[in-house]
Wavefront OBJ file of the C-alpha trace (Angstrom):
o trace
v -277.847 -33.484 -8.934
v -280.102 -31.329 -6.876
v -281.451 -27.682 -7.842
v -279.192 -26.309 -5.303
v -276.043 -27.724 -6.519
v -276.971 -26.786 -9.829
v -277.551 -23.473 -9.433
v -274.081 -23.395 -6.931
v -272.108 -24.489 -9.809
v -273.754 -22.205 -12.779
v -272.997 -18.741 -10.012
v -269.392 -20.274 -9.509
v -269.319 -20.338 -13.547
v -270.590 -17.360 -13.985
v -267.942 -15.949 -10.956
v -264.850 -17.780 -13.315
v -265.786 -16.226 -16.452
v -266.370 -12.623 -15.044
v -262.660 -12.942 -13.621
v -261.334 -14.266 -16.419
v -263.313 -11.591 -18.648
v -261.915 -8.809 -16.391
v -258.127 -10.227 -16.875
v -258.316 -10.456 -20.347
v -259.456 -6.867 -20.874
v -256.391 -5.938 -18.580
v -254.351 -7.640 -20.945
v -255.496 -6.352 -23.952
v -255.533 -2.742 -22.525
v -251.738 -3.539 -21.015
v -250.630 -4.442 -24.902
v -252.047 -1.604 -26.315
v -250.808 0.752 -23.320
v -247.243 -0.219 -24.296
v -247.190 -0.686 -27.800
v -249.400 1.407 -29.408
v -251.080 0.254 -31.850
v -251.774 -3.489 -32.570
v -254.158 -5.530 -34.712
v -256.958 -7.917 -33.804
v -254.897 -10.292 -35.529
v -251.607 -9.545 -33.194
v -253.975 -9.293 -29.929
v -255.816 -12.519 -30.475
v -252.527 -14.108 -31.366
v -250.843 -12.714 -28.390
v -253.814 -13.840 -25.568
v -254.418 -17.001 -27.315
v -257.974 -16.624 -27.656
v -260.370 -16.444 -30.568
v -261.450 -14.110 -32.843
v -265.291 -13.336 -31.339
v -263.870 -13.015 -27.930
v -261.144 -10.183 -28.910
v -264.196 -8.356 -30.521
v -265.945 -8.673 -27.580
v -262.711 -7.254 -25.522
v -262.035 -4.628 -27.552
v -266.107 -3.250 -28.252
v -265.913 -2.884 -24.023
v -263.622 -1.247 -23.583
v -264.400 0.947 -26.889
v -267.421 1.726 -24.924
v -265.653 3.367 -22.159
v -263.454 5.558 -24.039
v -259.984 3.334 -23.378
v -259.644 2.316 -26.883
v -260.178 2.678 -30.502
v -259.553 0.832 -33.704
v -258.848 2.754 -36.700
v -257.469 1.470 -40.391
v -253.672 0.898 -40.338
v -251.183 2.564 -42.868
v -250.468 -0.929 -43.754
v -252.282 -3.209 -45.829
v -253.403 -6.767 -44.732
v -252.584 -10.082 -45.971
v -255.319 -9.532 -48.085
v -254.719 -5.965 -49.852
v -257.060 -4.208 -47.983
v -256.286 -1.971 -45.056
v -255.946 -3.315 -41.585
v -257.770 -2.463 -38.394
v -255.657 -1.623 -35.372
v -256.459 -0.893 -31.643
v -254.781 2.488 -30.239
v -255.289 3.938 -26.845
v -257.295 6.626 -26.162
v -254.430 8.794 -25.042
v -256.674 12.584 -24.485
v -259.710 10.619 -22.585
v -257.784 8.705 -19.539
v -254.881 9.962 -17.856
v -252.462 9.779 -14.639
v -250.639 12.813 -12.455
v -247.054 11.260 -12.663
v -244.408 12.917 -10.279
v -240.506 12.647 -9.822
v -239.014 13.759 -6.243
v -234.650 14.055 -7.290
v -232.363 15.671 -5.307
v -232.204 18.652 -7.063
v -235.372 18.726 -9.481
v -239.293 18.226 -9.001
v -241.332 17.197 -11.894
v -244.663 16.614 -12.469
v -246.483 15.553 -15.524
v -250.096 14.465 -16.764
v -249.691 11.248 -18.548
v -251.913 10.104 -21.404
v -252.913 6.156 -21.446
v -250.006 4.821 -24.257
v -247.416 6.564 -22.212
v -247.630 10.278 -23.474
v -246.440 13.040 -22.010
v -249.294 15.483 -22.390
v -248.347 18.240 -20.207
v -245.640 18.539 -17.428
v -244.423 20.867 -15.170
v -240.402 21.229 -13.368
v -238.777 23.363 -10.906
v -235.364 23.198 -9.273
v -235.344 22.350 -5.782
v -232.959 23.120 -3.354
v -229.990 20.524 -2.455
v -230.340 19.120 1.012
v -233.777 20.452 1.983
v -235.470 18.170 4.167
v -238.935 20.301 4.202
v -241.491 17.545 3.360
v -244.634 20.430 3.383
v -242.688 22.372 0.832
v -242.228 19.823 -1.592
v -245.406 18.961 -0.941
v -246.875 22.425 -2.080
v -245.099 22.509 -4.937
v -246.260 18.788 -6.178
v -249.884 19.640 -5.220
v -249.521 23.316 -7.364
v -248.086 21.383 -10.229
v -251.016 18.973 -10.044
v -253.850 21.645 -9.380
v -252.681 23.088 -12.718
v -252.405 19.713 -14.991
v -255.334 18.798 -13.834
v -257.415 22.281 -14.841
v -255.586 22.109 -18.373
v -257.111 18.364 -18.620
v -260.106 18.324 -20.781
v -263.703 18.391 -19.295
v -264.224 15.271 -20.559
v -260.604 13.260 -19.703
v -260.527 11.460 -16.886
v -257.333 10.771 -14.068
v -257.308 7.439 -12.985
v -254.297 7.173 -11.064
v -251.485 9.108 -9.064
v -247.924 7.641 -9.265
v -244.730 9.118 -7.675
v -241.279 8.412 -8.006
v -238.795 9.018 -4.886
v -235.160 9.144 -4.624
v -234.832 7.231 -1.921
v -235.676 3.708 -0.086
v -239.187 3.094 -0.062
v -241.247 -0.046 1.952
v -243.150 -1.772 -1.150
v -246.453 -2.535 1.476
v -247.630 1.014 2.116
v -244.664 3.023 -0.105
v -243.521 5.119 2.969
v -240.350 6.967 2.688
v -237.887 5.316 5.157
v -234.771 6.702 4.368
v -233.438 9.187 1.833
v -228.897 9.261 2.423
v -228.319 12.174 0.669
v -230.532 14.878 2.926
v -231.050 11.898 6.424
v -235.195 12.127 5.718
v -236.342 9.073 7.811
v -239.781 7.344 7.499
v -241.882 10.166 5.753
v -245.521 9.746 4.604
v -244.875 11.449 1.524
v -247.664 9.515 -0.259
v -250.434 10.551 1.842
v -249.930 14.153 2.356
v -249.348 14.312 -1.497
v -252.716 12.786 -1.880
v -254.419 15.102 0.600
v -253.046 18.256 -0.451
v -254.215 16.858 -3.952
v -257.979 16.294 -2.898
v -258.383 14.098 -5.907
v -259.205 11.508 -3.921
v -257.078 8.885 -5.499
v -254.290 7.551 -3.723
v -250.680 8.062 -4.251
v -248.755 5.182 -5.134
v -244.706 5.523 -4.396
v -241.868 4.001 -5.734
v -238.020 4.326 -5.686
v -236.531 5.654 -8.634
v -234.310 3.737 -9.735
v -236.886 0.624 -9.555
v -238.916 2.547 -11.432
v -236.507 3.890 -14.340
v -235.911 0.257 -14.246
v -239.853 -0.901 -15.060
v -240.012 1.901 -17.555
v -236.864 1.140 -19.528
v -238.033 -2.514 -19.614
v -241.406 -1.909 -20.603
v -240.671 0.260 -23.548
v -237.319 1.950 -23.239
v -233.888 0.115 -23.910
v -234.494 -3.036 -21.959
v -237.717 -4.160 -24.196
v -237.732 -7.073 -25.033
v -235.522 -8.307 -22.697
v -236.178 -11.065 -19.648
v -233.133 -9.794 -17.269
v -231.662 -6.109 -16.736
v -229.670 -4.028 -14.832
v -230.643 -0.532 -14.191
v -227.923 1.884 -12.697
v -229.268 5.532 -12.259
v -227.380 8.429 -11.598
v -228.548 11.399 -9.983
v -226.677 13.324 -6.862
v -226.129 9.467 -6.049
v -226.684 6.132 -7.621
v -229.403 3.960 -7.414
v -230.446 0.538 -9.197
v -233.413 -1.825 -10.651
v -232.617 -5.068 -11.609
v -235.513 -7.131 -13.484
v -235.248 -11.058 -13.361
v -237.444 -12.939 -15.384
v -239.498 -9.836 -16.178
v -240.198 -9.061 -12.822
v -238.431 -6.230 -10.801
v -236.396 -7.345 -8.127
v -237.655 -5.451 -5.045
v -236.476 -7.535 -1.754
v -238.160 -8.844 1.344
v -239.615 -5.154 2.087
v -238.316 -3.241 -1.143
v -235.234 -2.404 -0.202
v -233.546 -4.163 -2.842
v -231.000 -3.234 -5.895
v -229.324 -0.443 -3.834
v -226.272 -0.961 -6.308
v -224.472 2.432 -5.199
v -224.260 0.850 -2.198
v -221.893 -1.768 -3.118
v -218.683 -1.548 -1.979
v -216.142 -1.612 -4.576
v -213.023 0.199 -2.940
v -212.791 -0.982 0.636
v -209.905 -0.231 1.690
v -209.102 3.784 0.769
v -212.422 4.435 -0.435
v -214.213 7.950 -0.544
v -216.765 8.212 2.000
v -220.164 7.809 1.514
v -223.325 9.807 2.523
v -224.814 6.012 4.105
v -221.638 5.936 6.351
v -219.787 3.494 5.097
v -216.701 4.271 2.447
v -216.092 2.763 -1.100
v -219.404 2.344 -2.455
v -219.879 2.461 -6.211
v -222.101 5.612 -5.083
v -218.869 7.455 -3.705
v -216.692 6.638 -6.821
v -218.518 7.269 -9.654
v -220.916 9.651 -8.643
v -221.186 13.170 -9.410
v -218.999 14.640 -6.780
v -216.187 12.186 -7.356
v -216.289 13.166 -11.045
v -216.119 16.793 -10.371
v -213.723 16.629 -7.949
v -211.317 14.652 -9.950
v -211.767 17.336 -12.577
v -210.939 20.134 -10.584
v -214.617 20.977 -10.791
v -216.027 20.760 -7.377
v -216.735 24.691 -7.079
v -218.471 25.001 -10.007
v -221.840 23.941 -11.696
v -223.516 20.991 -10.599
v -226.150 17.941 -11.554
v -226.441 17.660 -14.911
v -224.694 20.858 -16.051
v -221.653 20.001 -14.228
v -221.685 16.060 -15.121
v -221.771 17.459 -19.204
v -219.451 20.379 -18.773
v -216.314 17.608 -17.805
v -217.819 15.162 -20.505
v -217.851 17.990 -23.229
v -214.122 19.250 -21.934
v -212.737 15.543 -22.144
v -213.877 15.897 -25.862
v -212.470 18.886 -26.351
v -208.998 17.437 -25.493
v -208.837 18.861 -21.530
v -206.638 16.667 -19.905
v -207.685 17.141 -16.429
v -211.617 16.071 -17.608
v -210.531 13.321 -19.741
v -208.604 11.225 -16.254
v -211.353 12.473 -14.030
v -213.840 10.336 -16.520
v -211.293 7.497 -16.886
v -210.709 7.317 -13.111
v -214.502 6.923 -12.554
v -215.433 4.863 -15.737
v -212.784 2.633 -14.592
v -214.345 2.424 -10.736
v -218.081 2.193 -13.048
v -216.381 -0.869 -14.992
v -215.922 -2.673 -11.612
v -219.352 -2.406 -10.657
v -220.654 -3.242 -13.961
v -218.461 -6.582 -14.186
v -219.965 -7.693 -10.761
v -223.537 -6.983 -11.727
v -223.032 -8.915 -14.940
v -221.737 -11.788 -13.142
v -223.954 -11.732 -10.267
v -227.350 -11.525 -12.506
v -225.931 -12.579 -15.772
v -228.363 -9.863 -17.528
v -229.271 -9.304 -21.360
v -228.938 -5.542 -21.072
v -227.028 -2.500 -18.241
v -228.846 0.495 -18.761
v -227.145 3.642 -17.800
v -229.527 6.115 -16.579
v -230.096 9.545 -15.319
v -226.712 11.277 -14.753
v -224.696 8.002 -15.350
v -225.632 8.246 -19.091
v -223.725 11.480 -19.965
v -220.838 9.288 -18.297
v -221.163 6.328 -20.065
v -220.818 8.080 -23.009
v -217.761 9.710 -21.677
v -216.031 6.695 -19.928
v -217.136 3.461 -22.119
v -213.832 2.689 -23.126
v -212.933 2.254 -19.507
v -216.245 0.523 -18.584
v -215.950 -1.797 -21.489
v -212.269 -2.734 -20.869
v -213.552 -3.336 -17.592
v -215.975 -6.004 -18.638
v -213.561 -7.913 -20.975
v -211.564 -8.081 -18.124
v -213.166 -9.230 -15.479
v -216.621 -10.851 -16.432
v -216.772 -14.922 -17.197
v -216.690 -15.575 -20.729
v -219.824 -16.770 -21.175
v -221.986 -13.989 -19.091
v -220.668 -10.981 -21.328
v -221.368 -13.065 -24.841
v -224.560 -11.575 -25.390
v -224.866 -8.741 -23.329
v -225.405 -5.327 -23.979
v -224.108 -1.915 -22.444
v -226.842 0.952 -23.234
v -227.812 4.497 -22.140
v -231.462 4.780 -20.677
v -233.587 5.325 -24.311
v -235.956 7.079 -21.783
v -233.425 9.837 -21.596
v -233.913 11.874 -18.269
v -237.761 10.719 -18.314
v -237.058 7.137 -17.044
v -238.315 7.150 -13.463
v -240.995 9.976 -14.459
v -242.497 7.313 -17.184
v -241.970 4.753 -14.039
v -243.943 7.042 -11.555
v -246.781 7.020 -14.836
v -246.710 3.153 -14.881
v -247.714 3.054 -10.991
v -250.128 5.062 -11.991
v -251.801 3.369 -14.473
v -251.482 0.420 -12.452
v -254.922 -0.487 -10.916
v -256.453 0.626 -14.243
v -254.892 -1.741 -16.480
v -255.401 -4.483 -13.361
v -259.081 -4.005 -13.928
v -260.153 -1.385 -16.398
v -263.791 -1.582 -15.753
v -263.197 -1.847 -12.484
v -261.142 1.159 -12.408
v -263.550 3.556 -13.898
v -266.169 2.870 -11.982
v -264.869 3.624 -8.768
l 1 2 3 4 5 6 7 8 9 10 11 12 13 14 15 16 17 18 19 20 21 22 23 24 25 26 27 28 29 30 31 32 33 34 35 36 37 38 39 40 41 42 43 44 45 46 47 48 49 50 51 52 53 54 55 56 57 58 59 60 61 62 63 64 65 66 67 68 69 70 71 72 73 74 75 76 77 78 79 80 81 82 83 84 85 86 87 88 89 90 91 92 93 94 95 96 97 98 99 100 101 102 103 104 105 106 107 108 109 110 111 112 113 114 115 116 117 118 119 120 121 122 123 124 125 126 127 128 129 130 131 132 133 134 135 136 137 138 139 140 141 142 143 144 145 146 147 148 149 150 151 152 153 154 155 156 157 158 159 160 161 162 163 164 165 166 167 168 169 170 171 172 173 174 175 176 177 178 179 180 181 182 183 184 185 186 187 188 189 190 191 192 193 194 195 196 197 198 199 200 201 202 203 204 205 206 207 208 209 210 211 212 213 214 215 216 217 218 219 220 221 222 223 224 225 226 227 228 229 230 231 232 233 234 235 236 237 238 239 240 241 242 243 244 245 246 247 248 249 250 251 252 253 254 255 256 257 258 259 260 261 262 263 264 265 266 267 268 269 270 271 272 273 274 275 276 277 278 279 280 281 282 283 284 285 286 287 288 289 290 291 292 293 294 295 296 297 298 299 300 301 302 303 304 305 306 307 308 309 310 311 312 313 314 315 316 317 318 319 320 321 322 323 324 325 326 327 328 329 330 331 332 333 334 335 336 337 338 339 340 341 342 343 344 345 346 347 348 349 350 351 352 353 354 355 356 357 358 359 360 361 362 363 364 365 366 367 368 369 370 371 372 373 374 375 376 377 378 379 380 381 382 383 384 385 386 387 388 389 390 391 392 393 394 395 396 397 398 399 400 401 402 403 404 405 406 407 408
């Protein structure tokens, strides 16, 4: 073998085991960004690799401030305390923000998933002024950012956007409720910023999806349906652990599917019948007699709370639309055959209202076998779904490539 082809082969080597050193530390910093705390033990068991080259791992990224071990409140096989990896949730953080219909929200993220700091303000229904949600995003940011300290570093901007957004460059191209078409919502959010980080945009309801899977009520679990309420409903569906996003990211626009053809309410995408139009927030409060008074979430819990209370007119507004809910639900499950629905956003507080309806519903009308095992939960994320979503974007290239990450 010549000199040349020797020393070809030991810089391709040396190429292979920097790649596969930089995907291992992404692993081990993705395990311990979603869990916690874990031991060498549990890491090394988990990444099938030895004991030397986890302390290796974990002394890198040590070094830059991602990690630290400290002695667990447990005891080891042994007696003696065990060592356990945390994040370094102060040092490294994102800007997470959440774009609803009638809300914006911004928060500063610690690695691990913590909510360090956040901001909110109501915004006003149907405004289509991209500039002034804009401002308010970039204020919110300006100040999470100056309440950081010196020393913590943001890695990452993630947004979350209630509408359809193209998965190659995450414009905006359509949001039903207010007509927004193909906005660059990403961009001027990053400018106005000046962080220079890009923004990275996702649709809500994928995202609550991601988030509720990676440590919310879908953990754990290969194949889930996320149905998000807001003004309108949205979905996530994750198959195999991956989201399901569609040839462009489009995909999972579950309010959109038509269960009442034929005398259905109209919906704000044109058509009439969706799931959207019948169990969404102005079908509810408009069955309840409600529709000139509160909205969002106060409205959605005022009829839940009165159905409770024994008001007759709340409890068949609830039953009308859990039933309509129960329809869509018993499609999805036979369609995907998931482990887990997850009922987010505004569709929580009815869930809890209408799950008699929506289970009925399922016994009904889903094949035997595809509703053995599966399970009907509220969003364990609470309200903070698609905001810990937006975080995950966020995070995203970091945990990709850690070292990598922090150096640029």
């Amino acid at each position: 073998m010549s000199s040349s082809t020797v020393s070809g082969a030991i810089g391709t080597g040396r190429l292979v085991s920097q790649v596969s050193r930089r995907r291992n530390l992404g692993v081990l910093l993705r395990e311990v960004h979603r869990d916690g705390a874990v031991s060498r033990t549990e890491l090394a068991d988990r990444m099938g690799v030895n004991r030397s080259t986890i302390l290796t791992l974990i002394s890198k990224l040590a070094a830059t401030g991602l990690v630290r071990e400290e002695t667990s409140a447990t005891t080891g096989r042994a007696g003696r305390p065990s060592l356990v990896v945390r994040p370094e949730t102060g040092q490294v953080y994102v800007l997470a923000f959440d774009v609803a219909v009638d809300r914006l929200v911004a928060a500063r993220v610690g690695l691990g998933g913590t909510v360090l700091e956040r901001r909110e303000a109501a915004r006003r229904r149907g405004n289509d002024d991209l500039d002034e949600v804009v401002t308010v995003l970039a204020g919110f940011g300006a100040e999470l950012v100056a309440a950081a300290p010196p020393d913590a570093t943001c890695v990452g901007v993630g947004a979350s956007y209630c509408g359809l957004i193209r998965a190659a460059d995450g414009k905006v191209r359509l949001v039903p409720t207010i007509g927004w078409t193909d906005l660059d919502f990403g961009p001027a959010l990053g400018r106005r910023l000046g962080l220079g980080l890009p923004v990275a945009v996702g649709n809500e309801a994928h995202l609550g999806a991601l988030a509720e899977h990676e440590r919310g009520a879908g953990a754990g679990s290969r194949n889930l349906v996320y149905l998000h309420g807001d003004v309108g409903v949205g979905g996530g569906i994750i198959v195999g652990g991956r989201l399901l996003d569609g040839d462009e990211g489009y995909a999972a626009e579950l309010g959109h599917m038509i269960v009442n053809p034929y005398d259905g309410r109209p919906c704000n995408c044109g058509s009439r019948g969706c799931l959207e139009a019948e169990v969404g927030e102005e079908a509810l409060l408009e069955a309840a007699g409600r529709a000139g008074g509160p909205l969002g979430r106060e409205g959605v819990r005022g009829v839940v709370q009165a159905a409770e209370r024994g008001d007759a007119a709340a409890r068949a507004a609830l039953d009308r639309v859990g039933d309509w809910l129960g329809i869509g639900v018993a499609n999805l499950i036979n369609l995907f055959n998931p482990g887990v629905v997850i009922f987010g956003g505004m569709l929580s507080e009815i869930y809890r209202g209408a799950a008699a309806q929506v289970d009925t519903r399922v016994q009904n009308s889903v094949l035997p076998v595809s509703r053995e095992r599966v399970a009907l939960r509220t969003a364990a994320l609470g309200y903070d779904s698609t905001l810990a979503g937006a975080a995950e974007l966020g995070f995203a290239a970091l945990l990709a490539d850690p070292l990598g990450a922090l150096s640029r």
